[in-house]
N, C-alpha and C positions, 0 to 999 in steps of 0.2 A: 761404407763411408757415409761420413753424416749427412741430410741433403739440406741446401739452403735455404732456409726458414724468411722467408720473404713475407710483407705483411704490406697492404695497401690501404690509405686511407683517403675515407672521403667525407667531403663536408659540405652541408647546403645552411646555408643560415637564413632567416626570415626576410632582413635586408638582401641577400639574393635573388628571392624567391622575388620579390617585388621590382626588382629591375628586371626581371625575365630573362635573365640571360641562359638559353638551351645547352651552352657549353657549358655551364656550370651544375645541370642539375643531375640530381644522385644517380641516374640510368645514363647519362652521358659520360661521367666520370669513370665510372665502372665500366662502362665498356673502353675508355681510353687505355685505364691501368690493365684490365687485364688480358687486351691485343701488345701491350706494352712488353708487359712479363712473360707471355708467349713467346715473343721473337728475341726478347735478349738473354732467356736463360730457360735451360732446357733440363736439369736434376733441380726440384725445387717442393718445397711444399707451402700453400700459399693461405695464407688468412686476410680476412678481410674486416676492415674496423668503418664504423660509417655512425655519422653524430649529422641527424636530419634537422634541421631550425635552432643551430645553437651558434652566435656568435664566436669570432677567430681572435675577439681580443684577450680572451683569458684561457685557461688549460682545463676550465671544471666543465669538462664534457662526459660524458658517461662511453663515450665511444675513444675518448681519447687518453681517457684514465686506464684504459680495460688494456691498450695497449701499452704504454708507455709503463703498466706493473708485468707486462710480461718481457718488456726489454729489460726491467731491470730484475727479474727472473732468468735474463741472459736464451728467452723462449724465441726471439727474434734476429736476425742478421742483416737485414736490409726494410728499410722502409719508405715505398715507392709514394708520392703527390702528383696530383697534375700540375699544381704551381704551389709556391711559397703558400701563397696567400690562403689557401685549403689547410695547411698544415696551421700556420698563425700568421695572426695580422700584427704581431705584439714585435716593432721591429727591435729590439732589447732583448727580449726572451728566445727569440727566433734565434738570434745572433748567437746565445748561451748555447741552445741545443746545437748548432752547427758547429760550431768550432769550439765547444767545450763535454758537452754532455754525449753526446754522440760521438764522437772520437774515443772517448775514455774509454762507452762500453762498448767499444770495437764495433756497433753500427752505422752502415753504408746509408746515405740519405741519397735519395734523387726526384730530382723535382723535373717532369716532365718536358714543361713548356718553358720552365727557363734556364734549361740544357745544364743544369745540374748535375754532379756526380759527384760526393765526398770525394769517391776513390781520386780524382783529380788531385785536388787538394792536398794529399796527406804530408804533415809535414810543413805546411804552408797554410796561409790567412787565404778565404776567400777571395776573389777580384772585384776589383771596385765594383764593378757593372752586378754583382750578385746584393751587394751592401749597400748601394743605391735602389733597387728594385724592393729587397727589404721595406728602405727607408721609405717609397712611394706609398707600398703596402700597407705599412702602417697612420702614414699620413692619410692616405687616400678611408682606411677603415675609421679613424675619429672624425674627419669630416662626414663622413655620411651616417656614423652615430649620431652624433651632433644635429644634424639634419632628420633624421631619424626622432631623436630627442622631441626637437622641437616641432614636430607634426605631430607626436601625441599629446604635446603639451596645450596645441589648440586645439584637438578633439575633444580631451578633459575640460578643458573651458566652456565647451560648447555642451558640456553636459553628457557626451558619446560614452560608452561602455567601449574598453580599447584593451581589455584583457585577453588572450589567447586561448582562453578556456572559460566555459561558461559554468558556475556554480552549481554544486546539487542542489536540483528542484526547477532548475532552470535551462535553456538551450537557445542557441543563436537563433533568430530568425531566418528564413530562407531568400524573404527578398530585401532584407539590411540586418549584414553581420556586425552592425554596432547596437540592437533592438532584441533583449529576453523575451520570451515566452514561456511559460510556463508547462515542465512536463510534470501531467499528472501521477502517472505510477510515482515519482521522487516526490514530488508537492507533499504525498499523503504519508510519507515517511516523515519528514521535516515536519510537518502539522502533528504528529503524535509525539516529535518529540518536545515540541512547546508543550499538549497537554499534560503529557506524563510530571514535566519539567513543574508545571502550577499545579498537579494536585501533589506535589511532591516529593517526587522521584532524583534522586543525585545524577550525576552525569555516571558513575558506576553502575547504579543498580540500572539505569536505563540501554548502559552497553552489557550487561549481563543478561537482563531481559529482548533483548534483540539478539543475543549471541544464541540465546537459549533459544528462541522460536526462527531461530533461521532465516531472520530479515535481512531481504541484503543488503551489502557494503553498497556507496557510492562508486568506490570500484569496481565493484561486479555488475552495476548496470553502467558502468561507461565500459567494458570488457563484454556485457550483452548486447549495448548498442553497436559494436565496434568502433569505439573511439580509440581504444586503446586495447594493448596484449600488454599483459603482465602475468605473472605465478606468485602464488602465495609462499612467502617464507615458512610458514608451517604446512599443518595441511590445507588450511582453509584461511579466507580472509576474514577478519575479526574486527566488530569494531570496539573500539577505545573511548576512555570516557574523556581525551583530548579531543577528538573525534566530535562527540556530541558537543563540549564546552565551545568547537570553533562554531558549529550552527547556530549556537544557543546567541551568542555575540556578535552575529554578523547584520548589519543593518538590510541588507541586501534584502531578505524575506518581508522586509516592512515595504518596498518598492524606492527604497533608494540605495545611490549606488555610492559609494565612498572609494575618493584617488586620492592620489597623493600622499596615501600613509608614511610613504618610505623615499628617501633619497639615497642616491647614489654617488658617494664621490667622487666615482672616475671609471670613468667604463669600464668593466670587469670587474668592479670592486665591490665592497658589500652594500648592503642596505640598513640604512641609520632609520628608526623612527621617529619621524617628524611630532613636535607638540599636537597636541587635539587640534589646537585654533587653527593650522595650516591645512588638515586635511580639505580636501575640494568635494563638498556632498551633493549631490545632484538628486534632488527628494523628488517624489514620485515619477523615476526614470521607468517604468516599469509596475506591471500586473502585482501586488502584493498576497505571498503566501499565506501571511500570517496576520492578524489583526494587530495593530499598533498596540493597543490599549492590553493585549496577553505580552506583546513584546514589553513594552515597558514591568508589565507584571514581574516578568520575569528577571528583567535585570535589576529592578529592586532588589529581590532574593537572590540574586546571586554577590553584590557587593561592591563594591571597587577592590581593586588589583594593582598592590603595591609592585615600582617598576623594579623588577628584579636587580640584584646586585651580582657583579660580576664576580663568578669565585670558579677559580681552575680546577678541573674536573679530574677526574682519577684514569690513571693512565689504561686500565682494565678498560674503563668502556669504551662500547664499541665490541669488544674483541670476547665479551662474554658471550654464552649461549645457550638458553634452559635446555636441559636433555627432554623435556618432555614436549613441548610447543615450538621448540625452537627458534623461540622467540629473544631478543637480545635482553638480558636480563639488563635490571635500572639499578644506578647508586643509588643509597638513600644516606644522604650524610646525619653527624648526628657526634655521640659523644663515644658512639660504638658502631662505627660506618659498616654498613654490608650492602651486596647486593641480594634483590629479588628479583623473584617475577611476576608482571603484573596480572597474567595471564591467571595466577591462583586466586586472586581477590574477587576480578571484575568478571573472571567468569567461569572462578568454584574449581579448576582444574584443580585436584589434587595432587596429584604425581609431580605439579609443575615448583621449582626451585621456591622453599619457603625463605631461608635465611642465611646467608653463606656469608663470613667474616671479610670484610674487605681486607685488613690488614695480613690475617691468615690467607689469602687468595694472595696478596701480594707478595708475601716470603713465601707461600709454596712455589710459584711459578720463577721467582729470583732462583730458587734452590735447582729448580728442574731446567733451566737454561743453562746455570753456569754446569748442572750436569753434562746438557747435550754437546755445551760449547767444548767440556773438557774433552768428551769424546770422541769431538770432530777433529779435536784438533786447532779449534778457532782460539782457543783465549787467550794461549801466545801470542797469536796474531794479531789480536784487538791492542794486547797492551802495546806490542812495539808499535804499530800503526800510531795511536795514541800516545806515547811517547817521541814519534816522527813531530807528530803534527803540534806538542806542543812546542816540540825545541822550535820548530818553523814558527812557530809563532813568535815566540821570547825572543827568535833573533829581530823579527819586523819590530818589535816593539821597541829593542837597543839599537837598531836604527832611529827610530822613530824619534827619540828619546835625545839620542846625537843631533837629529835635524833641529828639535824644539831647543836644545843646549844653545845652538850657533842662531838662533832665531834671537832669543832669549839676550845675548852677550850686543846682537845687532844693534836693539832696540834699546839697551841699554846705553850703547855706545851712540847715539844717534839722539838720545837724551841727554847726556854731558855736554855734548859736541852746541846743541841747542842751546843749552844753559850759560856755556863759554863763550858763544860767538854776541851772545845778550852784554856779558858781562865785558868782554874787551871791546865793547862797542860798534862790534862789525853788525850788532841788529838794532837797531832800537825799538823794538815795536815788542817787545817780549810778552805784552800782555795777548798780544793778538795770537801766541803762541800756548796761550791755556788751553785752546779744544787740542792741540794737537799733543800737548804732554798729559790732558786726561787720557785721551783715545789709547798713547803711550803704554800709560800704566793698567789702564783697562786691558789692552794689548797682552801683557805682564803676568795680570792677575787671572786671564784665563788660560793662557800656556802653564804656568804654574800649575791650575787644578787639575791642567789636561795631564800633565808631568805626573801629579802626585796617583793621580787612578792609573796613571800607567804601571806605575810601582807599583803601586798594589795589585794590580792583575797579575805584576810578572811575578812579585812575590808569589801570587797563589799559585801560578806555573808552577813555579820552582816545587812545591810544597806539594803538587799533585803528581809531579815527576818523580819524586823520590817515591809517594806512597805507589805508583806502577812499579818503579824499579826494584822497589823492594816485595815485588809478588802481590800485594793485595789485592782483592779483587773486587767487583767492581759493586758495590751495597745498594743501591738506588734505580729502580726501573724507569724507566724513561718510555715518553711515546713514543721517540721514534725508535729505538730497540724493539720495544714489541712488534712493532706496525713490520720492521726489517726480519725477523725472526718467527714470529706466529700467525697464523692464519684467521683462526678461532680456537676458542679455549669454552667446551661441552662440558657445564655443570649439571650432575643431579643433585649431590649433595657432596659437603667437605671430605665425605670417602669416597665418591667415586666421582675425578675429576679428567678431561682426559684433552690432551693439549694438540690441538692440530700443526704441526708446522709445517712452514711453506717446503716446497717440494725440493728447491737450491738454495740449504744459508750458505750464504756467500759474505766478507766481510768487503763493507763500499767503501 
């Protein structure tokens, strides 16, 4: 018999860490959940997921990802918290995975300290008392962003360095963690690569010449000082001539420090960059690596940097992977798009992926899916699944459609009735009724547009519905197909290609 796949998680965030709360931190958690899981379940096998300084209001955790791709691997049955607030602070999101996303894939949620247990529930909406606690959680976490926020925002003022990680060449001071210093073994890396850089070296040939003489990565002396554990995706850590381009750029070696690049629109959300003139520079915050006068040198020669243009990326990356470096092979668009890798250029590997056809990569692996699909058994599945969901849809929309009709006839009718009551004298003010008969047909003119893209989406229903019904299959790779179907996909070259897929397709 199968034994129950229990998984516990645990979270400490920066804001945590700084109210000191001992019940909350990552050895008090873990010992709660796993005297927890002891006494209430006794055939069990147990993994443990833990995201150390990353805030509860978004899902992009690396501890939270790792799990939540093995529940929907169906690798999981229960997933134990010591409170909501551990698992997320997002009371919207939190709500989805309770009573929508967890249910569906048959996983048991329990939150320790606020006497939680799915299994209660099933069948039924949480109790007030759980969706007000939610609601605090999430309240209580933008308040103390907010607060949070605005405590960096007067250290940046005051000139502080408030970053969580100190730049190569550089390290906290020991008695004010707002103050660099200067470490020499990294100092004399970053000074070779200004000189290399003014007697004329590309950001290439200088990651090819430090790959070639075995200079280390900034990774490898923050992994020698113990700052950080990490493992190299291939065999070694390598640097990149992104790598050198971000040294080469950064004001920081001249002894100032630059905030404010980026804003945030809403907690968990991304990062926008701010015009030049907004940035907050705080000039000689700090010992300087590099002479002004080579810095400047240098960014003459390298240019200005037109701001990139948004253009959607091919649904392959990501998911490629050179057989020889194993390094994620890059698009190169173009009028004959392919991927490479960059690993051959910048530093001479031969054996590594020279040219592989984007578009041939993308009909081989369309061909080899709807192979595997045919002989799981899955592509029946997909189309009537896909055929469920769009009749459900086409019928919300001829709902939809009926409501805007009776809206529509309302507004109309309540337009005449205006007009009438003018004209038989029961108003006399009929002028003072213009904003209300624009608003009217404003009113009017946009149910109408909303009406006509209704139609046209249902038409397209209709017209995708047949092309299911009548077996076609399905021509166009999409992100999330792949992301739900393969794992990685190991090129060496167009003849030997070889497609990992995940260990359960399952259709979601």
């Amino acid at each position: 018999m199968k034994k129950y796949q229990i998984a516990i998680y645990i979270r400490l965030s920066k804001e945590d860490d700084k109210i000191k709360e001992e019940s909350n931190s990552i050895t008090m958690q873990r010992i709660l959940l796993h005297r927890f899981v002891a006494e209430k379940f006794s055939d069990y096998d147990l993994l443990e997921f833990c995201d150390d300084g990353y805030t509860g209001t978004n899902f992009e955790r690396p501890g939270m990802q790792n799990m939540l791709e093995k529940v929907r691997d169906s690798k999981i049955d229960c997933i134990i918290v010591k409170d909501f607030s551990r698992f997320a602070r997002d009371y919207i999101e939190l709500g989805s995975y309770l009573e929508q996303i967890f249910p569906f894939m048959g996983v048991r949620f329990i939150s320790i300290n606020d006497n939680y247990d799915s299994n209660n529930y099933q069948g039924s909406i949480a109790d007030i008392d759980v969706n007000f606690k939610n609601l605090l959680y999430d309240l209580y976490s933008k308040d103390l962003s907010q607060k949070v926020r605005s405590s960096l925002a007067v250290r940046k003022e005051k000139g502080q360095y408030v970053s969580g990680n100190s730049p190569f060449g550089y390290e906290k001071a020991s008695e004010d963690r707002h103050a660099l210093i200067i470490t020499e073994d990294e100092a004399e890396v970053v000074r070779r690569i200004f000189s290399l850089t003014v007697e004329g070296y590309t950001s290439v040939e200088i990651a090819r010449l430090f790959n070639e003489t075995n200079v280390k990565t900034p990774i490898e002396f923050k992994i020698e000082k113990g700052r950080t554990s990490q493992e190299p995706k291939g065999e070694r850590f390598l640097w990149s001539s992104s790598t050198i381009c971000q040294i080469l750029r950064n004001e920081i070696y001249i002894g100032n420090v630059v905030q404010k690049k980026y804003t945030k629109d809403f907690v968990g959300g991304k990062n926008h960059l701010n015009p030049r003139e907004e940035w907050l520079v705080t000039y000689n915050h700090q010992e300087p690596i590099v002479d002004k006068e080579v810095f400047d040198k240098v960014q003459e020669g390298r240019g200005l940097k037109r701001n990139p243009q948004y253009r959607p990326t091919h649904p392959l990356v990501g998911k490629m992977v050179c057989g020889c470096c194993k390094k994620n092979l890059r698009y190169r668009r173009g009028l004959n798009p392919y991927f490479t890798c960059h690993n051959r250029y910048s530093n001479m590997l031969e054996n590594c992926v020279d040219n592989v056809n984007a578009m041939f990569m993308e009909q081989y692996v369309l061909f080899m899916m709807q192979d595997k699909l045919y002989a799981d058994g899955e592509l029946d599945k997909l189309r009537k699944e896909a055929i469920q969901r769009l009749d459900k849809e086409i019928k919300e929309l001829k709902g939809k459609c009926h409501l805007l009709d009776g809206r529509i006839r309302k507004l109309k009718q309540q337009n005449f009735e205006a007009y009438q009551n003018y004209v038989s004298g029961k108003t006399d003010s009929f002028h003072s009724d213009d904003i209300m008969v624009k608003s009217i047909e404003n009113d009017l003119a946009t149910l109408q547009e909303t009406i006509q893209e209704m139609e046209a989406a249902y038409i397209k229903m209709e017209c995708d519905r047949d092309a299911l019904s009548e077996g076609s299959e399905f021509a166009v790779l999409s992100k999330e197909m792949i992301d739900h179907y393969i794992e990685k996909i190991v090129v060496c070259d167009e003849q030997h290609i070889e497609i990992c897929w995940r260990e359960k397709v399952s259709v979601a």
